[in-house]
C-alpha beads as a LAMMPS data file, in Angstrom:
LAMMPS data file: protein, C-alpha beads

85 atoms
84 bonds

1 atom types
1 bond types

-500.0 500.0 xlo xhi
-500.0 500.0 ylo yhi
-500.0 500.0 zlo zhi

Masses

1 110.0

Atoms # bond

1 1 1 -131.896 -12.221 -396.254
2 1 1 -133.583 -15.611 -396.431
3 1 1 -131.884 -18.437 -395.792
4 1 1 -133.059 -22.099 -396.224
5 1 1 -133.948 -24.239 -393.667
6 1 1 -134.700 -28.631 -393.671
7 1 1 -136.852 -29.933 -390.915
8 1 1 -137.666 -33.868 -390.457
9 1 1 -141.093 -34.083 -389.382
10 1 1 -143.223 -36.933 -389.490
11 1 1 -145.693 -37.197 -392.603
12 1 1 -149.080 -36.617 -390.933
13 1 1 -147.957 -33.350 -389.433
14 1 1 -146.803 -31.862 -392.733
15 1 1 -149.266 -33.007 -394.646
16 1 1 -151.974 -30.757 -391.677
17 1 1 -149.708 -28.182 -391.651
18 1 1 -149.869 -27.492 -395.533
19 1 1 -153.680 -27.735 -395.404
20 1 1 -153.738 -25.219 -392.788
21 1 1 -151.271 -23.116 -394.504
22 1 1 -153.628 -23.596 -397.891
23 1 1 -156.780 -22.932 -395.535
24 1 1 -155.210 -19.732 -394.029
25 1 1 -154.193 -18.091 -397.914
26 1 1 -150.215 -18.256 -396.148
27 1 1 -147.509 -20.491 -397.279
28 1 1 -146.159 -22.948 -394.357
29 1 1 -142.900 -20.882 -394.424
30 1 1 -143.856 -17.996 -393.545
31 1 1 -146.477 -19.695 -390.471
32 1 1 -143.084 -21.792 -389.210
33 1 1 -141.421 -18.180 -389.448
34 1 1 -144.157 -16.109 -387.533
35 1 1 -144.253 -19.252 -385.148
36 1 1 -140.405 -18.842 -384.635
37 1 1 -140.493 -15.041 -384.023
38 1 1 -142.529 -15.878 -381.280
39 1 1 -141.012 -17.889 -379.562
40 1 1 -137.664 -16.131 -379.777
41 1 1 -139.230 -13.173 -378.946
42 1 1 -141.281 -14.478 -375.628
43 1 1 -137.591 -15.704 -374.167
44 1 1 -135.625 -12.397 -374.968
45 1 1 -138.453 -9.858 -373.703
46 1 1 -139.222 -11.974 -370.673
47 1 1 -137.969 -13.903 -367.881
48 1 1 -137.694 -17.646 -369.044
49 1 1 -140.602 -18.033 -366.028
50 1 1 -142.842 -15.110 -366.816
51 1 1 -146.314 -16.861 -368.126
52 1 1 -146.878 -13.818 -371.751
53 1 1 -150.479 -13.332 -371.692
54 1 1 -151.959 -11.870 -374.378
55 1 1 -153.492 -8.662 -374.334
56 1 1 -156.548 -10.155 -375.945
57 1 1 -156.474 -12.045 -372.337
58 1 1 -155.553 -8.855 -370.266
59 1 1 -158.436 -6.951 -371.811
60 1 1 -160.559 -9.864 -370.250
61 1 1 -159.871 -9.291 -366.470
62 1 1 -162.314 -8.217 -364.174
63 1 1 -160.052 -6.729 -361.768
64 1 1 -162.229 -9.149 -359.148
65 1 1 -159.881 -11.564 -357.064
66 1 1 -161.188 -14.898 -356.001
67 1 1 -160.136 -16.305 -352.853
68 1 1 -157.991 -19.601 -353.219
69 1 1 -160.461 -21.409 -351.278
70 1 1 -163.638 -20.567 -353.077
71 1 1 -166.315 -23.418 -352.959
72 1 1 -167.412 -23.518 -357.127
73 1 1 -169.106 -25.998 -356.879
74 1 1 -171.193 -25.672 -354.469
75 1 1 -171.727 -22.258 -355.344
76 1 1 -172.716 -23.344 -358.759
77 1 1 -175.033 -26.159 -357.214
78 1 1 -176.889 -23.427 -354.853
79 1 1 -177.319 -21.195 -358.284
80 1 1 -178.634 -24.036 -360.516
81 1 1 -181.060 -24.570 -357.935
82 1 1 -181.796 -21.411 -357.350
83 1 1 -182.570 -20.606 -360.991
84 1 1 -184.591 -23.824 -362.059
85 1 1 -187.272 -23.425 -358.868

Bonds

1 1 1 2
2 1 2 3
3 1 3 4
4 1 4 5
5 1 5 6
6 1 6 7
7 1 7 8
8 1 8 9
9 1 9 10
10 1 10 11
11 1 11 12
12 1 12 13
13 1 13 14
14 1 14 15
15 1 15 16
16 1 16 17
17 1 17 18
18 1 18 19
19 1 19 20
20 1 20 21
21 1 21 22
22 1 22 23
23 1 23 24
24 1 24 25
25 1 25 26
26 1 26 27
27 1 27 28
28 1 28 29
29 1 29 30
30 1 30 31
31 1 31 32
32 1 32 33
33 1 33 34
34 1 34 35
35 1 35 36
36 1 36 37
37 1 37 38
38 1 38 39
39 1 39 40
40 1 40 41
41 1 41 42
42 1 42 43
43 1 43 44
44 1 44 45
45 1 45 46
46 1 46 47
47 1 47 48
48 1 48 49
49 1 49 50
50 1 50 51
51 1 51 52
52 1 52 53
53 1 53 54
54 1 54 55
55 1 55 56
56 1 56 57
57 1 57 58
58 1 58 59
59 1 59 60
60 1 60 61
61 1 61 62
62 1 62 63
63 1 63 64
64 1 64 65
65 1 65 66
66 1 66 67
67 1 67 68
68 1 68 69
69 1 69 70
70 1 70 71
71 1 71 72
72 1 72 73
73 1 73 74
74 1 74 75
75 1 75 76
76 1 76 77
77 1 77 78
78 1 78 79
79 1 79 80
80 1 80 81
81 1 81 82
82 1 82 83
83 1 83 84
84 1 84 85
């Protein structure tokens, strides 16, 4: 069941957030909805502390752990070099 909701929100921001709903074939409802489900579902299926990562994210790791006192930039320096000889 569907109940209706009133927000106050300055101008500027509804005024983007209908173009994006218009650009994205949704209507801003449904976006503030999905955006809502979220949210309410990050806090009830996780600690209030737990960082959610994605599992777009997840599928990104390497399994390779850095050492906290890794020298990038120097590292990166010594490759530039390296490269451009």
């Amino acid at each position: 069941m569907d109940i209706q909701l009133t927000l106050k929100l300055n101008k500027q921001t509804i005024d983007k957030a209908k173009k994006y709903a218009v650009n994205q074939n949704r209507s801003l409802s449904q976006i503030v909805e999905d955006y809502l489900t979220t949210l309410t579902l990050q806090k009830t299926d996780s600690n209030k502390d737990d960082i959610v990562i994605s599992p777009f994210v997840k599928s990104l790791s390497s399994g390779i752990s850095v050492p906290p006192d890794l020298d990038y930039k120097t590292l990166y320096s010594n490759y530039s070099v390296e490269k451009h000889k």
